[in-house]
C-alpha positions, 0 to 999 in steps of 0.5 A: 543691555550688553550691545552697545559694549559689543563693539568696543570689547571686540576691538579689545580683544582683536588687540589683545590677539594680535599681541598674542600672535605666537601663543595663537599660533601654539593653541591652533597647532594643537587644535589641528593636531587633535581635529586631525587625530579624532577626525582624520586627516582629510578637512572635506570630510572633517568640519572641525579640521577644517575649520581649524586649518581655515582659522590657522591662515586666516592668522598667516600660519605657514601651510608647512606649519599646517601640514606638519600639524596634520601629519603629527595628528593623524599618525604619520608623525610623532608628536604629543598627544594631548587630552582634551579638558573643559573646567567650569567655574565663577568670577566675581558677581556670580559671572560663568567662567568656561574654560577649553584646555588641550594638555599632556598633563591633566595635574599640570593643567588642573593646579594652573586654572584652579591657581588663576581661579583662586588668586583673583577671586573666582571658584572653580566648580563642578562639570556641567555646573555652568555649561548649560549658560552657553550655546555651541554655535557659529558666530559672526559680528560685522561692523557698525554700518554694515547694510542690515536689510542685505546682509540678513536677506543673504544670511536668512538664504544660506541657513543662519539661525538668528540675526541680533542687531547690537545697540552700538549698530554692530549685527550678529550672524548666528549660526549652527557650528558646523555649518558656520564655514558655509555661511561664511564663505557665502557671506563673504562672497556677496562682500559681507566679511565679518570682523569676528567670525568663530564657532564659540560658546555664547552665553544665553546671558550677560553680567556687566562689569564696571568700575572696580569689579571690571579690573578684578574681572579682567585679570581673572580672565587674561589668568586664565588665557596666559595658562600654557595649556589654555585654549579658549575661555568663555564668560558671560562678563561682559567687561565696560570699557 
């Protein structure tokens, strides 16, 4: 239903990200500072910081930026200490709405995302009152054209746990998350890089939207992207271009 929009949504929002370079920069120093924090400051034994230091050069961030991040996270120096918050909700038509916040101000954070919420026609709900819509994985998304039958006998071989063929010809790699970076640096070893490549939370289903109710749902979601305290959200719209 939803594959042959995946393409398009995807270059969508590779844009959009570009666009947003200094915002990507902020939600992945926090990142790194929390990953370092709960986990340590050493990536070898400390997957999600490592992932996260992978992710901030991967978008060209000053190791000096990296390395100072660490440093705040694991006490060698001051700096903020923000509090991990996950808010759930509905858009329009019934679609979920995940929303992964890093904050030092729970009010603050809280009155932003129920005000997007509110002002574009979406709810927010109660804990767990759409999680269960969404799976923590490893995902990776290569290109239309990419070699099917290689790809999968690699992918298969280095511990992926499903490959999805999308109507448009674009192929997903699913992975576990923490072992989303070793599947990936192998896949891009035999010359398969892929052009999204994330731990995320996939919905298990899909609403689409069209027309009108695909513009209301679109200013509900970037809403909630452009709140300060923001760092990802997840939805099962998928919105037609």
């Amino acid at each position: 239903m939803a594959g042959h929009s995946k393409w398009a949504n995807i270059q969508h929002r590779k844009g959009k990200q570009d666009a947003k370079r200094g915002k990507v920069f902020t939600r992945l120093i926090k990142e790194i500072t929390v990953a370092a924090r709960l986990g340590g400051g050493d990536p070898t034994g400390n997957p999600r910081l490592r992932l996260a230091m992978e992710k901030a050069y991967e978008q060209n961030m000053p190791k000096d930026n990296v390395e100072r991040a660490i440093k705040r996270g694991s006490g060698e120096l001051d700096g903020v200490e923000y509090q991990e918050l996950r808010y759930e909700g509905y858009g329009i038509n019934g679609a979920a709405v995940m929303v992964d916040c890093m904050t030092d101000n729970k009010t603050r954070t809280v009155a932003d995302v129920r005000h997007a919420f509110t002002k574009y026609g979406g709810n927010l709900g109660t804990d767990g009152s759409v999680a269960f819509m969404f799976k923590h994985c490893g995902q990776m998304i290569f290109a239309p054209g990419t070699n099917e039958d290689a790809l999968m006998e690699v992918a298969l071989n280095t511990g992926a746990e499903d490959i999805i063929n999308n109507d448009d010809g674009s192929i997903e790699v699913i992975t576990g998350p923490y072992d989303f970076i070793e599947v990936k640096q192998r896949l891009e070893a035999a010359g398969f890089k892929p052009e999204i490549g994330e731990v995320t939370m996939k919905a298990s289903s899909e609403v689409v939207f069209t027309g009108d109710d695909a513009v209301k749902m679109q200013k509900l979601l970037d809403a909630l992207e452009d709140c300060d305290d923001v760092q990802e959200v997840y939805t099962t719209a998928v919105i037609e271009e």
